[in-house]
C-alpha positions in Angstrom: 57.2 206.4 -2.8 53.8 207.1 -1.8 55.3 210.5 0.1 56.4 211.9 -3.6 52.8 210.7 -4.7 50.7 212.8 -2.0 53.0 215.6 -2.2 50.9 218.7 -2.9 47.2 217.6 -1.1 45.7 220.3 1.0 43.4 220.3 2.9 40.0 220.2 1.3 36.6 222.2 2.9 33.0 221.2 2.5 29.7 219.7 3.2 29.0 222.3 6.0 28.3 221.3 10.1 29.7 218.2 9.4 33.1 219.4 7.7 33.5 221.9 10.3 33.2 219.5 13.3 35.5 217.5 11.4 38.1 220.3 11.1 38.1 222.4 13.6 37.3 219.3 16.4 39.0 216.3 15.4 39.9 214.8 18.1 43.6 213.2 18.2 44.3 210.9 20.8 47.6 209.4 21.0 48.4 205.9 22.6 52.0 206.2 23.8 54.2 203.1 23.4 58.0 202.0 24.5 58.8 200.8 21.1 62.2 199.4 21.0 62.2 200.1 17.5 63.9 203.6 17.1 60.9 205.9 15.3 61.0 210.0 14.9 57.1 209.8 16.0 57.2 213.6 15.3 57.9 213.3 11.5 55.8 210.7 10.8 52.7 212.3 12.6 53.2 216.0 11.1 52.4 214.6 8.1 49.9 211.8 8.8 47.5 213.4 10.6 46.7 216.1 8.1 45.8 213.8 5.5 43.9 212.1 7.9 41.8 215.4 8.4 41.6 215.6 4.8 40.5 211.7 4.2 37.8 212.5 6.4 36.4 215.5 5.1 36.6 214.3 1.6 35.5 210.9 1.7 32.8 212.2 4.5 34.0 209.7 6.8 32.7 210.6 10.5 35.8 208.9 12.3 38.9 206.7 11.5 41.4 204.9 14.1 45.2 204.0 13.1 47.6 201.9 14.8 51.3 201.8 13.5 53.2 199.1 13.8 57.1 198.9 13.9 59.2 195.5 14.5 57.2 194.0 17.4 55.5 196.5 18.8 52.6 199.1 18.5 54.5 202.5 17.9 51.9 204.7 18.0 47.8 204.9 17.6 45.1 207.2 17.9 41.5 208.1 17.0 40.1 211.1 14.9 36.8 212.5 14.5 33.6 211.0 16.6 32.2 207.5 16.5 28.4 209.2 17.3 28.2 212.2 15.8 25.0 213.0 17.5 26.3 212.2 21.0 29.7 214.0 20.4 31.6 210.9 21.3 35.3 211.2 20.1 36.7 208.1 18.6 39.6 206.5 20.1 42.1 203.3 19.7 39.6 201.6 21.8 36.5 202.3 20.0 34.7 198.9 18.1 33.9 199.1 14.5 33.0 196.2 12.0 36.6 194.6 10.8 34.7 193.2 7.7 37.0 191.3 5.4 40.2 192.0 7.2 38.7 188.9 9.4 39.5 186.3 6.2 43.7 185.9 6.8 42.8 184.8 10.4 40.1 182.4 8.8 43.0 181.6 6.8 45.3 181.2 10.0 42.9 178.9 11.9 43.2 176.4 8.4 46.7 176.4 8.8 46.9 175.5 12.3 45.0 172.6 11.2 46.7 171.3 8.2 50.0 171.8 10.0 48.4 169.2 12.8 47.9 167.1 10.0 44.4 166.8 9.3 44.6 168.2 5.2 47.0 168.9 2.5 46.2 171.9 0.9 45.5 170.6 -2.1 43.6 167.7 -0.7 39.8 167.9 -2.0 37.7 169.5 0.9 34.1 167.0 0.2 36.2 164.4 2.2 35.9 167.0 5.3 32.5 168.1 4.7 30.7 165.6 6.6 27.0 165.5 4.8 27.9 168.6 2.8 28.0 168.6 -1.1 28.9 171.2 -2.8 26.1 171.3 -5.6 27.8 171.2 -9.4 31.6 170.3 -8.4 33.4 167.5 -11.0 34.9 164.7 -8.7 37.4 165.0 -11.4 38.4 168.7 -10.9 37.4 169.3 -6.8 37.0 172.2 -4.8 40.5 171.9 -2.6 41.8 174.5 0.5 43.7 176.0 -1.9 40.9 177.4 -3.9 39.0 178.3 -1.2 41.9 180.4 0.1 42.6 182.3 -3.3 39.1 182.6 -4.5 39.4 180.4 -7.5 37.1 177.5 -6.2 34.5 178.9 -8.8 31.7 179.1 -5.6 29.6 182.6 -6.0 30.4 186.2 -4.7 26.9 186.0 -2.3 26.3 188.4 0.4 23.0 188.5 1.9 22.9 191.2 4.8 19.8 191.5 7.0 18.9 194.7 9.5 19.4 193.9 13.1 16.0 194.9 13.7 14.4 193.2 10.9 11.3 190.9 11.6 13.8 188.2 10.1 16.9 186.9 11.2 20.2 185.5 8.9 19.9 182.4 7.5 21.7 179.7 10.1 25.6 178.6 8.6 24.5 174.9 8.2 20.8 175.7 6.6 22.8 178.5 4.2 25.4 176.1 2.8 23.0 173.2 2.3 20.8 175.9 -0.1 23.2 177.3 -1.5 26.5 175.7 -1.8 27.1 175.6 -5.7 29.8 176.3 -8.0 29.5 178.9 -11.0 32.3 176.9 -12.7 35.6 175.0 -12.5 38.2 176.4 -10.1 41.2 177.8 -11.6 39.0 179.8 -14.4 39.7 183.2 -12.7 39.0 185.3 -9.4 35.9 185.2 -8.1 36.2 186.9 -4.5 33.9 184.6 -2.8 32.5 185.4 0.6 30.2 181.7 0.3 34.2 180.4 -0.1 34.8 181.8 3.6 31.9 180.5 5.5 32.5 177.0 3.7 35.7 177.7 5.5 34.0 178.2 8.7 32.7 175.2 8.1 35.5 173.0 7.6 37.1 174.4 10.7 34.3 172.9 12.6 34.3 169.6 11.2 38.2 168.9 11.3 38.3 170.3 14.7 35.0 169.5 16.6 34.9 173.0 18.1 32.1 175.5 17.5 34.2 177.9 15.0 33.4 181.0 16.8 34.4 179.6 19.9 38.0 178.1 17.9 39.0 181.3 16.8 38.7 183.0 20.5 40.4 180.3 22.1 43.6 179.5 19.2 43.7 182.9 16.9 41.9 185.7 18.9 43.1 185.2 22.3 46.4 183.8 21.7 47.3 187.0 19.5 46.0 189.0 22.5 42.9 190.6 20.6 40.7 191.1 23.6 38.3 192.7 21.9 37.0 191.3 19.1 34.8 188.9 18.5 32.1 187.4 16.2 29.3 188.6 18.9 30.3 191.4 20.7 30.1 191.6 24.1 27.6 194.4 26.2 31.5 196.0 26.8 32.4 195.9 23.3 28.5 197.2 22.4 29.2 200.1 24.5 32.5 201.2 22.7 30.7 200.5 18.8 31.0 203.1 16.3 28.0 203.8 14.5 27.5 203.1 11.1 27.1 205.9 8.7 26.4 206.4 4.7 26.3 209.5 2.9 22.6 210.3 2.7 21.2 210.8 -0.5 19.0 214.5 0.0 21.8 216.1 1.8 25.2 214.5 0.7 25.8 214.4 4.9 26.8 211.6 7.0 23.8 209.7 8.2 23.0 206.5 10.5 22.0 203.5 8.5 21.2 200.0 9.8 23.5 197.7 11.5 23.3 194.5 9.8 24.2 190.8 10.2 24.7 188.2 7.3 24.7 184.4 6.4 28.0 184.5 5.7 29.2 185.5 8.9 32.3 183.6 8.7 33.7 186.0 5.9 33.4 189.1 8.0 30.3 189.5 10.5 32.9 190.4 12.9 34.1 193.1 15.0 37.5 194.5 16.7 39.4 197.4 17.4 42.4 199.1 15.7 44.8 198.1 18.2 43.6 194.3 18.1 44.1 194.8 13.8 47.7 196.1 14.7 48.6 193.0 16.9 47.5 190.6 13.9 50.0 192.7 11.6 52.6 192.1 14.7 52.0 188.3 14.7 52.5 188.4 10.9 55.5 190.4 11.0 57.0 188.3 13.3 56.7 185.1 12.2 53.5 184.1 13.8 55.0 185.5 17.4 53.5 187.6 19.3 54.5 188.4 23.2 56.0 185.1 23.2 52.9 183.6 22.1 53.3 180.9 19.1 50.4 181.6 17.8 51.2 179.8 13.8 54.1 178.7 12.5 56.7 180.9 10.9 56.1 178.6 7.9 52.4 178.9 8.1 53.2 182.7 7.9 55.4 182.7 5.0 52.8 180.7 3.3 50.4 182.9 3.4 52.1 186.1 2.4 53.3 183.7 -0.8 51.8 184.4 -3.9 50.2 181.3 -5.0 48.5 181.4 -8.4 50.6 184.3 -10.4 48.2 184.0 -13.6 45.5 185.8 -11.9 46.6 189.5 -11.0 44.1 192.3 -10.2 43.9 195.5 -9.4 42.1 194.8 -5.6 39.7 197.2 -3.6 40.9 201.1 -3.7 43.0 200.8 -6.4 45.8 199.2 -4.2 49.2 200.4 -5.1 50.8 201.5 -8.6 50.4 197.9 -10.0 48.6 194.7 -9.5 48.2 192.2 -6.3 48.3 188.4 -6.2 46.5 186.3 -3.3 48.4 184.6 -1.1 46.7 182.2 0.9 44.1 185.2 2.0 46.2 187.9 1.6 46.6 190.4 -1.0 50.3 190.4 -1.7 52.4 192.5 -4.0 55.7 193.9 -4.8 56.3 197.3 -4.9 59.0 199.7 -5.7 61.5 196.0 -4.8 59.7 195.4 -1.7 57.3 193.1 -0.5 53.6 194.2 0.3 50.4 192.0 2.3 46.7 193.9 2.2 43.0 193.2 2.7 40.4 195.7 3.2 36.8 194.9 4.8 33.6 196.6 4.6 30.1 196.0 5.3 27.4 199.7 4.5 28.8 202.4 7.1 32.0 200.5 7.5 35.8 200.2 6.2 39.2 198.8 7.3 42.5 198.1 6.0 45.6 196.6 6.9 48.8 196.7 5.4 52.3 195.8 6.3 55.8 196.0 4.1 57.2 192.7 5.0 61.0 193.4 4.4 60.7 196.6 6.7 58.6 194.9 9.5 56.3 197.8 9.3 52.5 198.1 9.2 49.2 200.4 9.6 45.6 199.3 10.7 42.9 201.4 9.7 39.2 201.4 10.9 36.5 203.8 10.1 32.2 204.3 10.3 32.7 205.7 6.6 30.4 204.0 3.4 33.2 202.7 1.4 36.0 204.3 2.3 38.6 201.8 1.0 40.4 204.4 -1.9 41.4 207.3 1.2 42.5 204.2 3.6 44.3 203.0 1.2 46.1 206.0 0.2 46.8 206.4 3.9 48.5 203.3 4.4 50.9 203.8 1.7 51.6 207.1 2.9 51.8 205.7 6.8 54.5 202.4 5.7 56.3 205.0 3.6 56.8 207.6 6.6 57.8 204.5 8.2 60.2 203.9 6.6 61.8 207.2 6.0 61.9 207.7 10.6 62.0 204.1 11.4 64.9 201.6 12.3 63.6 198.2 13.1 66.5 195.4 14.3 66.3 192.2 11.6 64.7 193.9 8.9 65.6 192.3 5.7 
């Protein structure tokens, strides 16, 4: 267990100002919740938030949020450290950071919804749905289908082509992006090749099968179904004036420093943002068989399909060294079994930015984790292991398997 695995870390001292604010002002604040799931909150939190403090200081991450989930419902969450260290402004459940990557299942989610109306098979090819679209280099007579697309074997490029928010230019528009650069490197089904261009084709199919702007699809059938108020592919002035700022470790000093807020082409792959408690009401809706608050938002079977492996030939070790072993992709989501129990993942990050959510399926219990630290993915993932495994030492959730 992940518990017998961080047994012995203390707490670690360093890079000056900064480490002290971290340590001796971290900021804890605690979201209570009427959880109906039966959780010592005491046990698990006496050892968590330590190694929070300490995931911070060594990874010279400014601030992280965490949301636990158990069963149904959101056990516990709270904020640590500041999201503007200049200002002094303590980070809370509340506060907006970039959700990256972890965006990609609900991508994922909306493709579901739409194959389950029965628009597409997932093997079907997807030129049939592209409208005047060609994907550049693809053999009629081995075709790009959803399925690749979901599990990163389509063969299309790992391209990611940020921009400054206050450059003099601006992200190359979806449409114009694809049309330039919408090429495979070779066959699908050679290997992974985690492919943000994949994604954004993605977003583009969503428009075309549906007729709806895809921003505007995802608010009205994954985001606000699933309750996530507050996030959104363009945040709102609201949602502005809750945003973390991004930080990097700065190359003279070794400190935390601001660096650029940026936007991409491939938007659809992660330009997005959210909240740790909106990332813990995703894990709920996948925990519960796409049920949230009485809300259908998918179908228990789209669910189950996407936390099933679906090409076992192709195992990795993903982002942070997830784990003791290896993950599969689901349809989107890292999956993997570990010590007999099931496992889903995905981490995001964009520069001064990192999340991660994880859930054990078979317990019903997950962890979101946000943060305005430079690739922070090994230290969130440690703490997720460590959070599910607390879990499940002081939790009892009805219907567990």
């Amino acid at each position: 267990m992940a518990t017998s695995r961080l047994a012995g870390f203390h707490a670690a001292r360093g890079f000056g100002v900064v480490a002290a604010l971290l340590l001796a002002s971290l900021l804890a604040v605690p979201v209570p919740a009427s959880s109906q799931a039966a959780v010592n909150l005491d046990a698990v939190t006496s050892r968590l938030e330590p190694e929070i403090r300490r995931a911070m200081v060594e990874g010279k991450i400014p601030s992280i949020t965490i949301a636990l989930v158990a069963g149904d419902e959101i056990v516990w969450s709270s904020g640590f450290g500041e999201s503007n260290l200049q200002a002094g402004v303590p980070a809370t459940p509340q506060t907006v950071y970039v959700i990256a990557s972890t965006v990609k299942p609900m991508v994922a989610g909306a493709l579901l919804q739409l194959q389950e109306e029965g628009h597409f098979e997932l093997d079907d090819p997807v030129r049939g749905h592209l409208g005047g679209l060609r994907i550049q280099g693809e053999n009629p007579e081995n075709p790009v289908t959803f399925r690749h697309l979901l599990t990163h074997t389509s063969g299309l490029p790992s391209i990611f082509s940020p921009v400054p928010v206050w450059a003099d230019t601006v992200p190359t528009p979806m449409g114009r992006y694809l049309e330039e650069n919408l090429r495979v490197l070779g066959a699908p089904l050679t290997g992974i090749r985690y492919s943000n261009m994949g994604f954004t084709l993605l977003g583009r199919l969503v428009e075309e099968i549906s007729g709806t702007e895809f921003r505007e699809y995802m608010r009205a059938r994954i985001f606000g179904p699933a309750g996530m108020t507050s996030t959104a592919f363009a945040p709102t002035p609201e949602m502005e004036e809750r945003t973390a700022v991004p930080y990097a470790p700065s190359v003279d000093t070794g400190r935390p420093a601001p660096v650029s807020r940026i936007r991409f082409a491939e938007w659809p792959a992660g330009g997005v943002w959210g909240t740790v408690e909106d990332q813990a009401r995703w894990l709920i809706l996948n925990l519960n068989g796409g049920r949230i608050e009485g809300s259908q938002v998918l179908s228990e079977r789209a669910v189950e399909a996407s936390h099933t492996p679906q090409y076992d030939q192709f195992r990795s070790s993903m982002s942070g060294g997830w784990g003791d072993g290896t993950a599969v992709y689901g349809l989107s989501w890292w999956t993997m079994t570990h010590e007999g129990e099931r496992y889903i993942a995905h981490s995001g990050s964009v520069r001064g930015y990192t999340a991660f959510v994880h859930a054990n399926l078979d317990r019903r219990l997950g962890v979101a984790l946000l943060s305005n630290g430079h690739r922070a993915h090994g230290h969130l993932v440690r703490l997720s292991f460590l959070a599910t495994d607390l879990l499940g030492e002081h939790a009892t959730v009805a219907g567990t398997r």
